[in-house]
C-alpha positions in Angstrom: 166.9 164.3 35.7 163.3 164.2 36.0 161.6 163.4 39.4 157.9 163.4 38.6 158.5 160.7 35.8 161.7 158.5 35.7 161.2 157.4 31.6 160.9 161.6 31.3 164.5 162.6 29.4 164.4 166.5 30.6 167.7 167.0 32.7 166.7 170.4 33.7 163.4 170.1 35.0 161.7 171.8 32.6 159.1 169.4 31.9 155.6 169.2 33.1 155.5 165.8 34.8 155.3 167.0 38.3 151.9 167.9 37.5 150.8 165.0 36.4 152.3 163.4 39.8 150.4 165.8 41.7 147.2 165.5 39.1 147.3 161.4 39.8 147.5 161.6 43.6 144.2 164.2 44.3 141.9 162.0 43.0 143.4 159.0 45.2 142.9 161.2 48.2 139.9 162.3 47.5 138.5 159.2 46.9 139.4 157.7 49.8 138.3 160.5 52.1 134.7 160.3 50.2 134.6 156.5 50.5 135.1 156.3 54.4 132.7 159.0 55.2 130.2 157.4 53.3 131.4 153.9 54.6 130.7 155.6 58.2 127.3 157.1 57.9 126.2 153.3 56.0 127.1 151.5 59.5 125.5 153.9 61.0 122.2 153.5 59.3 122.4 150.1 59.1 122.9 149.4 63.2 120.1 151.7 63.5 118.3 149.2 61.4 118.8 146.4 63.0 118.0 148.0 66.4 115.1 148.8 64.7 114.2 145.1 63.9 115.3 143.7 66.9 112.7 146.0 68.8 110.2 144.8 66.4 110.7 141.0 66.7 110.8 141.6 70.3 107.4 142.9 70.2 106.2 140.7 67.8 107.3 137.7 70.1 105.9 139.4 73.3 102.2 139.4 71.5 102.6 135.9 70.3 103.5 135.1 73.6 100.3 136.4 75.0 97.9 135.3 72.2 99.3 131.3 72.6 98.4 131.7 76.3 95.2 132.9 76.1 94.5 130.7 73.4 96.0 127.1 75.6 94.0 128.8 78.6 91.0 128.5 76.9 91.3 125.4 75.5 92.7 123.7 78.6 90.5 121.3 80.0 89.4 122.1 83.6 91.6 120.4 86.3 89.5 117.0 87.7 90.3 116.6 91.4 91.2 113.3 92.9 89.4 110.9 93.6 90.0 109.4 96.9 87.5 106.8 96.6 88.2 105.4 93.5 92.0 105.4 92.4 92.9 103.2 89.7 93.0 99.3 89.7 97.4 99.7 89.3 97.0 101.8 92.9 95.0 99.5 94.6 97.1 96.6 96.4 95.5 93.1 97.2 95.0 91.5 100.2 97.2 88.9 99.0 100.4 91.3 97.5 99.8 92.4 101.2 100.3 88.9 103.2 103.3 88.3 101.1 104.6 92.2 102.1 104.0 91.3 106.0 105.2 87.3 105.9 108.8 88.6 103.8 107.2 86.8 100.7 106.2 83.3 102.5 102.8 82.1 102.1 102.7 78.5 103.1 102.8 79.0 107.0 101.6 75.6 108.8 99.0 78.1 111.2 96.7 80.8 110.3 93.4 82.6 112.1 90.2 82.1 111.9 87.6 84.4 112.9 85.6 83.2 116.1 82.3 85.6 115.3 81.5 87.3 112.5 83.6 90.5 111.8 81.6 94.1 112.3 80.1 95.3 109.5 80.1 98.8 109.0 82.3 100.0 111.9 81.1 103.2 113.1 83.5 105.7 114.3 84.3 106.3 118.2 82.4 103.0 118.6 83.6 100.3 120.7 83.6 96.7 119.0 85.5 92.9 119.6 87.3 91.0 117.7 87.5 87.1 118.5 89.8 84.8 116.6 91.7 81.2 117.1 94.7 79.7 115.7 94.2 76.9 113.1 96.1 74.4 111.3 95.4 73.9 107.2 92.6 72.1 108.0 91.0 74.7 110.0 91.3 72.7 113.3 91.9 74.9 115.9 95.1 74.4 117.8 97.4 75.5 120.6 100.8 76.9 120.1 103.9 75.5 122.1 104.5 79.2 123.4 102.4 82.2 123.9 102.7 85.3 121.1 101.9 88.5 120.8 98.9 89.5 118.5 98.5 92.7 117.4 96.0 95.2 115.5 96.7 97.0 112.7 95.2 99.2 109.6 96.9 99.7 106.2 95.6 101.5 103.1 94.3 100.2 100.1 97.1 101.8 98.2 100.5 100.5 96.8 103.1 100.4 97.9 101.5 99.5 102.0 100.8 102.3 104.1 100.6 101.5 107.8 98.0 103.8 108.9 98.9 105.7 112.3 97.5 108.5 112.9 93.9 110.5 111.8 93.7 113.5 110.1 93.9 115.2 113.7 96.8 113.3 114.4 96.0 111.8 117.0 96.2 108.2 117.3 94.2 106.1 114.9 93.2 103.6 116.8 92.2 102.7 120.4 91.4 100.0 123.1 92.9 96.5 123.5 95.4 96.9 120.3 98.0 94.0 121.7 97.6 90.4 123.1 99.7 87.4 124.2 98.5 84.3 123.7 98.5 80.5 122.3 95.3 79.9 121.2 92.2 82.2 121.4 92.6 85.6 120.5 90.1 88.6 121.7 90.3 92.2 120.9 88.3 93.9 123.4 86.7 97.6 123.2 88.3 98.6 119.8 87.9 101.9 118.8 88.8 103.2 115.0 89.0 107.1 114.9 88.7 107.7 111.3 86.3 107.2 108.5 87.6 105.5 105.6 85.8 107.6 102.9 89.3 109.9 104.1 91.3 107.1 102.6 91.9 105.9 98.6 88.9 103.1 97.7 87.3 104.8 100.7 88.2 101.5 103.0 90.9 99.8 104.7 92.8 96.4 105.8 92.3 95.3 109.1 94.8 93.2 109.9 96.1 90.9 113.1 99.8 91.0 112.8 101.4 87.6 114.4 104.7 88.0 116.0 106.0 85.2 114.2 104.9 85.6 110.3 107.1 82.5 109.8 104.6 80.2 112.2 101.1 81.7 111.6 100.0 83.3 108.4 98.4 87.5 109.3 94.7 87.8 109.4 93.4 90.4 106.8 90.2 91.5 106.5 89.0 93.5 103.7 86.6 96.4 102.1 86.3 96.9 106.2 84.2 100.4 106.1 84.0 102.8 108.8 81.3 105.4 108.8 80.6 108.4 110.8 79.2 107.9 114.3 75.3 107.0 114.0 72.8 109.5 116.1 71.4 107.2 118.8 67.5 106.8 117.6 65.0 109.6 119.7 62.8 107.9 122.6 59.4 107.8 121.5 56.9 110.0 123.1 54.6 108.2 125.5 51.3 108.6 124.7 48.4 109.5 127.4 44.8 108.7 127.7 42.4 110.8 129.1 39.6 110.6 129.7 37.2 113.6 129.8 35.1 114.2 133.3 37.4 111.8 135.2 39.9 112.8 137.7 42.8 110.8 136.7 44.9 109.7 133.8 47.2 106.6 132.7 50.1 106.6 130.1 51.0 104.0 128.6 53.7 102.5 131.3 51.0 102.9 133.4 51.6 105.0 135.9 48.7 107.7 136.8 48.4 111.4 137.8 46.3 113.7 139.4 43.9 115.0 135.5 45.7 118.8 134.8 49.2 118.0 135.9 52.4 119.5 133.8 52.3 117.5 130.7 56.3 117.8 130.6 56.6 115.3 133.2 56.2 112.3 130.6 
């Protein structure tokens, strides 16, 4: 029987069909072996392409990178710093958001102060000034409380939320002199003493306020726009002036007072 081709009818081998089995099977091999080389070397090439590309985006995105820089660097407005003195009208609080931040939100307390003498204005720095005040009913009539209570000074910013103002920009304690009193009917601050100009602060001044010890019973005391400038130079003492008068022996200023004609004209 044939073994190269089963429908072959040779018994004895003699056919040629075991070359054609052979003949069908070396292209199939070959074939194959061609195909994966080629398969091989076109991965190859192709991951080396795409190395390739991904190098170039790379660098491509790098230099966009840098040219979108340069470009929003130049066209970037410069930076405007801020402005202490003159914040916004939403950063600003009133007086009155600020007596109904000290009182808890009440108002309508039956007692309030009243200034005694008008309040300094400007306050220079380092220098000593009074405050005089009296408690009042609605009608402004002055009255006098069942009990004594504590008064005391205060400062807060013009900014919102309230900022209790403690310290200066030294830290040292922003306020001195007489910062506390007890009493039931006239209140005096004695030798106050701010240490801080208010150009330092937002709207470039503050709230001076006198803090009852019962907001319930008297309504705080807030002063606005109070300014506080730098310490003023004392003014120079004028020069006295001297007569002479040529040939004569003496001479008079102005106080009167006379010398010996050719003495040391420092002694003025």
């Amino acid at each position: 029987m044939c073994s190269g081709n089963p429908m072959c009818a040779a018994n004895d081998g003699a056919c040629n069909c075991h070359l054609i089995k052979s003949f069908s099977m070396a292209p199939r091999a070959f074939s194959s072996g061609f195909f994966l080389q080629n398969d091989v070397a076109l991965m190859n090439g192709m991951l080396r392409m795409m190395m390739q590309q991904t190098e170039l985006i790379k660098n491509t995105f790098e230099v966009t990178k840098k040219v979108l820089d340069k470009l929003g660097g130049s066209s970037q407005e410069p930076s405007i710093p801020e402005n202490i003195t003159g914040p916004s009208d939403q950063e600003i609080i009133s007086a009155g958001v600020l007596t109904s931040h000290l009182c808890g939100g009440r108002t309508d307390q039956p007692y309030s102060l009243l200034m005694s003498e008008d309040f300094p204005y400007p306050i220079y720095k380092e220098r000593c000034f009074s405050v005089s005040l009296k408690i009042v009913d609605s009608s402004n009539n002055p009255v006098t409380l069942d009990k004594p209570m504590v008064f005391k000074i205060l400062l807060y910013a013009t900014e919102n939320p309230p900022k209790l103002l403690t310290t200066n920009t030294f830290g040292d304690r922003i306020m001195r002199g007489t910062l506390e009193i007890e009493s039931s009917s006239e209140i005096i601050f004695k030798k106050l003493v701010i240490k801080e100009v208010t150009s330092r602060f937002r709207n470039g001044v503050v709230y001076f306020v006198v803090m009852p010890q019962d907001t319930q019973l008297v309504k705080p005391m807030i002063i606005e726009d109070v300014l506080v400038k730098a310490r003023k130079n004392a003014p120079e003492m004028p020069m006295k002036k001297v007569k002479r008068n040529i040939g004569d022996e003496y001479f008079e200023d102005d106080s009167g007072d006379k010398g010996l004609d050719g003495a040391d004209d420092n002694t003025r």
